[in-house]
Backbone as numpy.savetxt, mean C-alpha at the origin, in Angstrom:
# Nx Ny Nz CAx CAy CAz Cx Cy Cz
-17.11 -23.10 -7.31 -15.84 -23.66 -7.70 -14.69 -22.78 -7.25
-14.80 -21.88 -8.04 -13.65 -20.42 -7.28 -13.41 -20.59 -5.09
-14.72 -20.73 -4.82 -14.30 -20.99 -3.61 -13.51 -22.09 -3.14
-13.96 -23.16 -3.57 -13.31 -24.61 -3.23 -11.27 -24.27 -3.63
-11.34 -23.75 -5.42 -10.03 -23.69 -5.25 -9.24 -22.61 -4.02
-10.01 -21.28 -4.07 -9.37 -20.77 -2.72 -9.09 -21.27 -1.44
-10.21 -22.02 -0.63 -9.70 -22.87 0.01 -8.55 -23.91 0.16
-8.47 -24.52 -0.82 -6.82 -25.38 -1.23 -5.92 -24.39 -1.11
-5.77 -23.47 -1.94 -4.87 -22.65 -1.84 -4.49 -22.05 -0.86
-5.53 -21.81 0.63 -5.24 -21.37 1.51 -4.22 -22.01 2.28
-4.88 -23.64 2.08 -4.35 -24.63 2.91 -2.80 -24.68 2.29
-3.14 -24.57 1.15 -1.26 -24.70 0.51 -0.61 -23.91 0.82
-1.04 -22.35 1.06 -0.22 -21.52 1.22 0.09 -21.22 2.83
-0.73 -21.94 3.48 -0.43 -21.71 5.11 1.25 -21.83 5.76
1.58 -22.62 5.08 3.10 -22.83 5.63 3.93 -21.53 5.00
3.29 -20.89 3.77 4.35 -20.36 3.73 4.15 -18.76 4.38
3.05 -18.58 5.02 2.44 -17.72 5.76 2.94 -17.73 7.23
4.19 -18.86 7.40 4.35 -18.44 8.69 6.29 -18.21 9.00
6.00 -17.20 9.58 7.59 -16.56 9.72 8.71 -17.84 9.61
9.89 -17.44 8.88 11.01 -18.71 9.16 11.17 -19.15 10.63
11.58 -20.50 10.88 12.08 -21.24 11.97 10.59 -21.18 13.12
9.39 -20.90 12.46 8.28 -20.53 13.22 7.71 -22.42 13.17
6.96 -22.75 13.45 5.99 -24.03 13.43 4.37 -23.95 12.60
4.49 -24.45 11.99 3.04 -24.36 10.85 2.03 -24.56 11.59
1.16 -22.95 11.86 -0.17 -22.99 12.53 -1.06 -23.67 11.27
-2.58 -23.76 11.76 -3.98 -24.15 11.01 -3.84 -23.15 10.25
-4.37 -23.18 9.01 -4.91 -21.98 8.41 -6.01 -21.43 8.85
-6.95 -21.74 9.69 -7.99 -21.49 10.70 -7.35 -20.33 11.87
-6.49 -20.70 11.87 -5.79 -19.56 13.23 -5.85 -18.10 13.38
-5.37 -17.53 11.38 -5.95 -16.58 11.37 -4.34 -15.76 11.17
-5.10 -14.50 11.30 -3.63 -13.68 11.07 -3.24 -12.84 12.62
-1.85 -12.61 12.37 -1.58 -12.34 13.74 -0.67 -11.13 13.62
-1.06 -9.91 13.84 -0.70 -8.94 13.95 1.09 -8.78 13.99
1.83 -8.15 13.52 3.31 -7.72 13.70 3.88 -8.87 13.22
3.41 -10.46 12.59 4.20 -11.85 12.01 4.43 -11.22 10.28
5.89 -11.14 10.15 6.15 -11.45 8.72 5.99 -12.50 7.96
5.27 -12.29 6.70 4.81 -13.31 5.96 5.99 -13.02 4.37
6.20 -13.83 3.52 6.58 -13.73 2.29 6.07 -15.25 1.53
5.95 -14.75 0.52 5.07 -15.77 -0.49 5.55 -15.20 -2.13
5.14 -15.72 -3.13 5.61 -15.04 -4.74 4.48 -14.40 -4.91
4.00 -12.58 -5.77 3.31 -12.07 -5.51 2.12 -12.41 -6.16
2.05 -12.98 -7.00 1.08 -14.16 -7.37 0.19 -14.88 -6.17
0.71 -15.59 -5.67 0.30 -15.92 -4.97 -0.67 -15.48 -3.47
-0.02 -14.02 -3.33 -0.50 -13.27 -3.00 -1.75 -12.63 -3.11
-1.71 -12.41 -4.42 -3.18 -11.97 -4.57 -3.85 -13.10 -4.53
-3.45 -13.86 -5.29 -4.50 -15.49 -5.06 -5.40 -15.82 -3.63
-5.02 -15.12 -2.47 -5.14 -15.41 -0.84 -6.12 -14.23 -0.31
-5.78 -13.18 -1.57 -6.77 -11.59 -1.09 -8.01 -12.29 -1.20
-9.02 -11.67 -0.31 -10.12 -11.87 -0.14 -10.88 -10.89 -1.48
-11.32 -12.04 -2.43 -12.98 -11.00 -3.60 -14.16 -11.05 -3.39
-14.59 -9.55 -2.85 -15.70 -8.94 -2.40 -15.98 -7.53 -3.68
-17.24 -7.43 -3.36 -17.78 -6.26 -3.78 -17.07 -4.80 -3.36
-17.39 -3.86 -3.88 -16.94 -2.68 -2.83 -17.67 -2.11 -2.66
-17.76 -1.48 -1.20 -18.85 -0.35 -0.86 -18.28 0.57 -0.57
-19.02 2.10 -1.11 -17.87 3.82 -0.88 -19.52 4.05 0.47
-20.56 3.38 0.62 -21.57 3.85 1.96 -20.60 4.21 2.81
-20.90 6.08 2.81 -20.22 6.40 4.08 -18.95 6.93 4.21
-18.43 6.53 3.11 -16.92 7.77 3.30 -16.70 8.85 3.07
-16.03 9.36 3.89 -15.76 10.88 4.12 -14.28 10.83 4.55
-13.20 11.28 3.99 -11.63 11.69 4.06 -11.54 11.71 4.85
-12.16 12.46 5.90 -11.95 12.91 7.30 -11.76 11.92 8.26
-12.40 10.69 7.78 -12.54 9.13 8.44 -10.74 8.87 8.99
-9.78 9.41 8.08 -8.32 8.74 8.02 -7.95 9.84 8.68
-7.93 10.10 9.87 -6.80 11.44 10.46 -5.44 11.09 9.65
-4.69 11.83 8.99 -3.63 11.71 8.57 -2.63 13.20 8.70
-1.55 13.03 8.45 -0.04 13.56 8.47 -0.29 14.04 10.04
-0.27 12.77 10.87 -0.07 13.59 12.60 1.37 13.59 12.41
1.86 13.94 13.56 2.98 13.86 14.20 3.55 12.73 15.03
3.38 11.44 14.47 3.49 10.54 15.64 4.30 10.75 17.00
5.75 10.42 16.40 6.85 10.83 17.27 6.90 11.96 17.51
6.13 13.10 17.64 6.42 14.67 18.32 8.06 15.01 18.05
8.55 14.92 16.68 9.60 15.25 16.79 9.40 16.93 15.62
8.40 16.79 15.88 7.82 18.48 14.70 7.42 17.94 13.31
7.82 17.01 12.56 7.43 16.74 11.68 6.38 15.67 11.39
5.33 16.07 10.61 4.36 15.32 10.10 4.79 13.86 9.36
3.83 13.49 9.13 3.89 11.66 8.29 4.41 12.29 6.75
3.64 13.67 6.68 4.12 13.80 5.51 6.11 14.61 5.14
5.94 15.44 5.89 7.62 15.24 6.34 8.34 14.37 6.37
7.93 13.74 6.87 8.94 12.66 7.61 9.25 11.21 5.75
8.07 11.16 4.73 8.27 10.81 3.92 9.11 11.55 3.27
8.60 12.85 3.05 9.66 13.68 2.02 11.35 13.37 2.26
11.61 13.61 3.38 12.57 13.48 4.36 13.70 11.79 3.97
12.62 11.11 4.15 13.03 9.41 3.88 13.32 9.30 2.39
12.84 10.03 1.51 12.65 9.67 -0.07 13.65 10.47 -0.74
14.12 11.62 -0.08 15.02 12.64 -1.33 16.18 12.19 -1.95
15.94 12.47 -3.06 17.52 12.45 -3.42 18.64 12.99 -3.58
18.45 13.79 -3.17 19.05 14.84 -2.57 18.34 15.66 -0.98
19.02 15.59 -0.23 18.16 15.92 1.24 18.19 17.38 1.02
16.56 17.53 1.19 16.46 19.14 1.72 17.11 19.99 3.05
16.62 21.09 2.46 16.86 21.63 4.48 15.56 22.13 5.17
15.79 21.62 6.46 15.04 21.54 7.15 15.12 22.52 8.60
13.96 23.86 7.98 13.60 25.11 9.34 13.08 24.97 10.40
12.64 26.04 10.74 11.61 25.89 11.95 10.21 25.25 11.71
9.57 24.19 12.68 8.29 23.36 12.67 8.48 22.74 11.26
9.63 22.37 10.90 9.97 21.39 10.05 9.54 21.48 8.75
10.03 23.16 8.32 9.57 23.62 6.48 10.64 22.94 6.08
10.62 22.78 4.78 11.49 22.02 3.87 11.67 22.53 2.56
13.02 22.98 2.51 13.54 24.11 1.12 13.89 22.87 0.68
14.30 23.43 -0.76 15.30 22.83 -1.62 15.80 21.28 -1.21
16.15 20.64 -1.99 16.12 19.06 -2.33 15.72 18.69 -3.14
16.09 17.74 -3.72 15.39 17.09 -5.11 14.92 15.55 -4.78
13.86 15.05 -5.43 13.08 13.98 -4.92 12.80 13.34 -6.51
12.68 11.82 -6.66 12.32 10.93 -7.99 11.14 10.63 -7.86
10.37 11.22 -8.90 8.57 10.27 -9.31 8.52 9.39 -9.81
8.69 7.79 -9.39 8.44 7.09 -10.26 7.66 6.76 -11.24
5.97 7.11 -10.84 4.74 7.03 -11.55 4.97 7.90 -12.96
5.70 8.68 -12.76 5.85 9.60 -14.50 7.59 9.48 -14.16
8.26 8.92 -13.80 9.99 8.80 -14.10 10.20 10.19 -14.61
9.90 11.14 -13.43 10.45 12.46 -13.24 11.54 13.00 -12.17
12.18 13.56 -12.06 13.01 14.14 -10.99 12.38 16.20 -10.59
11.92 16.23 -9.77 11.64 17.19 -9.43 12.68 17.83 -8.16
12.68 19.16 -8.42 13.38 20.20 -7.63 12.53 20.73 -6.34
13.02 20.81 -5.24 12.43 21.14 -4.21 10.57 20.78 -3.73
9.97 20.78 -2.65 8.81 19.40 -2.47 7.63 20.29 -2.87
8.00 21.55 -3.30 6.28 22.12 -3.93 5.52 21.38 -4.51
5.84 20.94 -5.87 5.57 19.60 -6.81 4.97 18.32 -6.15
5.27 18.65 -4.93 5.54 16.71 -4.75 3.73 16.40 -3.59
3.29 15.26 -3.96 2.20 15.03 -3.05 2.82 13.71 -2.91
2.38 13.08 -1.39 2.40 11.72 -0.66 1.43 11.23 -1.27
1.86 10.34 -1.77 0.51 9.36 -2.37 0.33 8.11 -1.30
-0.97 7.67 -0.94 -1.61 6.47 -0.12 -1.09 5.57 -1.76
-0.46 4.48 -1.13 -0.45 3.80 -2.66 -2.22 3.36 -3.23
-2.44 2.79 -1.84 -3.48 1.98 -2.05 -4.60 3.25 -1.17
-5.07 4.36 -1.92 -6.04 5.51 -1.56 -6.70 5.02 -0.17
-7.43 5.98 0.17 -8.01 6.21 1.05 -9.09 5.52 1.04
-9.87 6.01 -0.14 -11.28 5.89 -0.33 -11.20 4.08 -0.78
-10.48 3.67 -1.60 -10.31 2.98 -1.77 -9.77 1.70 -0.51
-9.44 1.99 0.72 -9.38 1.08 1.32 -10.50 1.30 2.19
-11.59 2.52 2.33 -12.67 2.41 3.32 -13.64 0.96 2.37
-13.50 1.58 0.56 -14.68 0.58 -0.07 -13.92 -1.20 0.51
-12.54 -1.50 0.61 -12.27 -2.97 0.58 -11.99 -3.16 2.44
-12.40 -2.44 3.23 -12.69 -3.38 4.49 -12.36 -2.12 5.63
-12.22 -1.04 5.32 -11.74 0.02 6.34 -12.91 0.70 6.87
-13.75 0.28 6.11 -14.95 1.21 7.03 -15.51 0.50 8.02
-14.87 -0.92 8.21 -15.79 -1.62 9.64 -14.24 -1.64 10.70
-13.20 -0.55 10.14 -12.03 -0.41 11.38 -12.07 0.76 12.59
-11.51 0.46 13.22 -11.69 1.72 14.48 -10.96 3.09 13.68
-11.20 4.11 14.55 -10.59 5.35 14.22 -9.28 5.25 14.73
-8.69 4.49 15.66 -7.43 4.69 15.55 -6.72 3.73 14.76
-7.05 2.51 14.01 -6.69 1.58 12.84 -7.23 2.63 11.46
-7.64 3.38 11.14 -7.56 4.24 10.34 -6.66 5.18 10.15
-6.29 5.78 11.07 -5.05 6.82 11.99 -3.71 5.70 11.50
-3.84 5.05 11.51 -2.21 4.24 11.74 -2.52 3.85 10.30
-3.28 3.63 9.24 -2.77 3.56 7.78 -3.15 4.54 7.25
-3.49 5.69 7.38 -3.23 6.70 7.05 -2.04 7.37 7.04
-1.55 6.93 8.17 0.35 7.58 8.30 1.05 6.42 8.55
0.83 5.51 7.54 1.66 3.91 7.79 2.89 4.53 7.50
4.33 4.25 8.22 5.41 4.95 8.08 6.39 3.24 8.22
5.15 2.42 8.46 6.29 0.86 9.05 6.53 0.03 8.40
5.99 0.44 6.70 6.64 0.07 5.46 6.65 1.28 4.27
7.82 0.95 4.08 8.38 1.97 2.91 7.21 2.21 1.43
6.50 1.02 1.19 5.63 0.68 0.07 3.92 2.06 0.26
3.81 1.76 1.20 2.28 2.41 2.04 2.34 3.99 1.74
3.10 4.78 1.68 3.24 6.02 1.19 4.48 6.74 0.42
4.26 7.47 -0.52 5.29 7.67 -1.35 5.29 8.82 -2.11
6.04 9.55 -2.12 6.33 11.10 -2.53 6.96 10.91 -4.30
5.69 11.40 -4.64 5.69 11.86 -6.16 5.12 12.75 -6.54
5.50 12.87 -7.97 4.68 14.20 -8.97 3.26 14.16 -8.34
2.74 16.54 -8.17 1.30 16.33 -7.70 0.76 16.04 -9.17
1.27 15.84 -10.25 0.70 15.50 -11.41 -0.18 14.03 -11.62
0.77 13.36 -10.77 0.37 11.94 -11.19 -0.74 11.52 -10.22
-0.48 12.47 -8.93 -1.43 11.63 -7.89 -3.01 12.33 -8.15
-3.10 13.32 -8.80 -4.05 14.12 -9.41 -4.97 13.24 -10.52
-3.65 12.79 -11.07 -4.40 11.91 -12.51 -5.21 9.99 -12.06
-4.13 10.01 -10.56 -4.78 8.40 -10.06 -5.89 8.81 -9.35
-5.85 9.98 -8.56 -7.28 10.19 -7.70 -6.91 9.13 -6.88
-8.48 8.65 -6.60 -8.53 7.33 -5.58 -9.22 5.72 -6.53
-8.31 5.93 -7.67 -8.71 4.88 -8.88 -7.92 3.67 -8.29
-8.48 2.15 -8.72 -7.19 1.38 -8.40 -6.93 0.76 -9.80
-5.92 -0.09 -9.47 -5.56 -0.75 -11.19 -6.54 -1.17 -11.96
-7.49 -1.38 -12.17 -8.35 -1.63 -12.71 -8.73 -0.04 -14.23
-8.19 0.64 -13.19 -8.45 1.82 -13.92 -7.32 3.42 -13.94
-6.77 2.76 -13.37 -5.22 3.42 -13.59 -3.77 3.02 -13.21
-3.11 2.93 -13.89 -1.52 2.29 -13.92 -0.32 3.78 -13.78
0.62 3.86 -13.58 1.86 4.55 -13.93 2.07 4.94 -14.93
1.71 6.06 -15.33 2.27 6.35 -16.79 3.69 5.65 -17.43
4.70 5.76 -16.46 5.78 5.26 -16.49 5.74 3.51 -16.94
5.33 3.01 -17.86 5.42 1.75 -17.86 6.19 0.78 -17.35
7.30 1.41 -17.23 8.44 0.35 -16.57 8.28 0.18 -14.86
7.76 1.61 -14.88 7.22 0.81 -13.07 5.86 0.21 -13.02
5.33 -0.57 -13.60 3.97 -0.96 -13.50 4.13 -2.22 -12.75
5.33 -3.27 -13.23 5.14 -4.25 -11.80 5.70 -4.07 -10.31
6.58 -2.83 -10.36 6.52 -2.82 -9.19 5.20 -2.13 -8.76
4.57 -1.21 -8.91 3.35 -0.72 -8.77 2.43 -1.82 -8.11
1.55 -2.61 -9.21 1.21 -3.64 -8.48 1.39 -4.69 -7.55
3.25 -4.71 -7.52 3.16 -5.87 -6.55 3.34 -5.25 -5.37
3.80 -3.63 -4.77 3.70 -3.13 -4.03 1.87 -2.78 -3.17
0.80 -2.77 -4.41 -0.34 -2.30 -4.40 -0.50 -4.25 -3.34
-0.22 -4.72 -4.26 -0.80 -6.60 -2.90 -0.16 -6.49 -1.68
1.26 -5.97 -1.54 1.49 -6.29 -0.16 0.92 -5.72 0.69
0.87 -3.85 -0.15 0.50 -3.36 0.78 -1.47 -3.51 1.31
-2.03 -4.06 0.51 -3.55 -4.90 0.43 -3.56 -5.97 1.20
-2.31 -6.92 1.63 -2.38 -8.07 2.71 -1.63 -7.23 4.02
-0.89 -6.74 3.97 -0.84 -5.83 5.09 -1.64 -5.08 5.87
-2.35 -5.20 5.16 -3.98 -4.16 6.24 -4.88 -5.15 6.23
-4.74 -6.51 5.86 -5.89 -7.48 5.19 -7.03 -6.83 4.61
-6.72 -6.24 3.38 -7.36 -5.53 2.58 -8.17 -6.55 1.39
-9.33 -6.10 0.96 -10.49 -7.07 -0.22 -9.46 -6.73 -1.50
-10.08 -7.10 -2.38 -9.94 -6.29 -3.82 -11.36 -6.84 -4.59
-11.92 -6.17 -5.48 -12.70 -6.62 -6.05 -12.54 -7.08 -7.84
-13.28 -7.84 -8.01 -13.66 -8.39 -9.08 -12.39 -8.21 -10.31
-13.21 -6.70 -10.69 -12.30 -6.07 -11.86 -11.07 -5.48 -10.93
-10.64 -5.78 -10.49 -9.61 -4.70 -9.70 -8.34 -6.33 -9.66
-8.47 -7.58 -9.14 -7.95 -8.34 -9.47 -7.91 -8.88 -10.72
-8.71 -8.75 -11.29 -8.64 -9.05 -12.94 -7.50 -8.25 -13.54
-7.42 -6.91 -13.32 -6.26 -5.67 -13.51 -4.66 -6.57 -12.85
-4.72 -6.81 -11.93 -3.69 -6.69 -11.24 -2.77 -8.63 -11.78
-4.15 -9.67 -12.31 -3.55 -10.51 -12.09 -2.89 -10.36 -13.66
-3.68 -9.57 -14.54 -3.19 -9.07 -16.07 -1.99 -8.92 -16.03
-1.58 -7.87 -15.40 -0.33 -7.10 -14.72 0.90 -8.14 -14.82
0.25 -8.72 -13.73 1.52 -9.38 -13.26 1.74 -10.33 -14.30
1.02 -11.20 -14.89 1.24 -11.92 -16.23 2.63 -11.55 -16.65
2.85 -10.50 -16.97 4.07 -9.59 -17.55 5.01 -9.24 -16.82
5.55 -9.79 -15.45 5.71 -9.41 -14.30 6.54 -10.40 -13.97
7.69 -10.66 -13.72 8.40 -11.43 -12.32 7.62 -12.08 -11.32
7.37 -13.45 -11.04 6.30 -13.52 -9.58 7.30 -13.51 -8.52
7.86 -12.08 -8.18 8.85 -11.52 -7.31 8.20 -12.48 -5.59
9.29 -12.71 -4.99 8.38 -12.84 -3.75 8.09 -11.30 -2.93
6.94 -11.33 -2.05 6.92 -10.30 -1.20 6.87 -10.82 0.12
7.69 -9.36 0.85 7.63 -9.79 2.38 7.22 -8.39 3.26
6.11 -9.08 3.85 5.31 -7.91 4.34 5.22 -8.39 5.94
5.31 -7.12 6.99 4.62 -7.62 8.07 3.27 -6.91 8.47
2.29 -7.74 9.07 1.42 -7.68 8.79 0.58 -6.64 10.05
-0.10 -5.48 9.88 -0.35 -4.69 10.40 -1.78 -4.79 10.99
-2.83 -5.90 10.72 -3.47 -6.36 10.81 -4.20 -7.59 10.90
């Protein structure tokens, strides 16, 4: 039954899966790399694919992360700190970074200079090898590991909080901060249809809870996969 309604839903939601002033492909067609999609985030998850998860086989090392894309000296992880402060640091030689102040949303903290601060994967590592990353190439691992081509995909907060999420997903850890919990999740779907990422079972059960309480905000994601 669950399948049959997903199917409808696919079909319903196909039109709105395709960029403005675009022409309504099949839902058969498939997804097409670099096309912006927006839909209500509800709906969104409604379209994620529910699978099992498998951790067979991961190892961190799988995600090369904080390269240097642009060779401009600074890392993926720089280059967030950099994008996020609220107050801009300064920036030395091979791109150290003094003083600045930066906002945690996950604990609605303000911290002083980036000692404190870790890049959080919203949607972990480990956690996207178990929902479909372990059958991707090493360089589609490389590029969401240092996704820099949406603001949602990595994010500089307390090392407190990213310590306390590990590589958990909603199902089993939220924001301390309660008031960011729907953005949390509805950032956690886009950025999950953006990689065409699974979720499983209890992990949408979490998220569709969530949103219950939640705005069905629309999201607009382009799609990296």
């Amino acid at each position: 039954m669950r399948f049959a309604q997903a199917a409808v839903l696919a079909v319903t939601l196909a039109a709105l899966l395709v960029p403005a002033g675009a022409h309504a492909a099949p839902a058969a067609a498939g997804r097409d790399p670099g096309q912006t999609v927006t839909l209500p985030v509800r709906d969104a998850l409604a379209v994620l694919p529910v699978l099992d998860e498998d951790r067979t086989g991961y190892r961190r090392a799988a995600f090369k992360h904080w390269v240097d894309a642009d060779k401009d000296g600074c890392n993926t992880r720089a280059e967030v700190l950099k994008a996020e402060a609220v107050v801009a640091p300064e920036q030395g030689p091979r791109c150290r970074l003094t003083g600045g102040e930066w906002y945690s949303p996950y604990d609605d903290r303000y911290l002083q200079g980036p000692r404190g601060l870790d890049i959080d994967h919203l949607v972990p590592l480990a956690e996207a090898w178990d929902s479909g990353a372990s059958a991707w190439t090493a360089a589609e691992r490389e590029a969401y590991a240092n996704d820099l081509g949406d603001g949602r995909a990595l994010i500089a907060v307390s090392a407190t909080s990213t310590r306390s999420k590990a590589d958990q997903d909603p199902a089993a850890w939220l924001p301390p901060a309660v008031g960011y919990r729907c953005q949390y999740v509805t950032d956690w779907i886009a950025d999950k249809t953006r990689w065409a990422l699974s979720v499983d079972p209890g992990e949408e059960a979490a998220l569709a809870e969530t949103l219950s309480r939640c705005p069905n905000t629309p999201v607009t994601v382009t799609l990296a996969r």
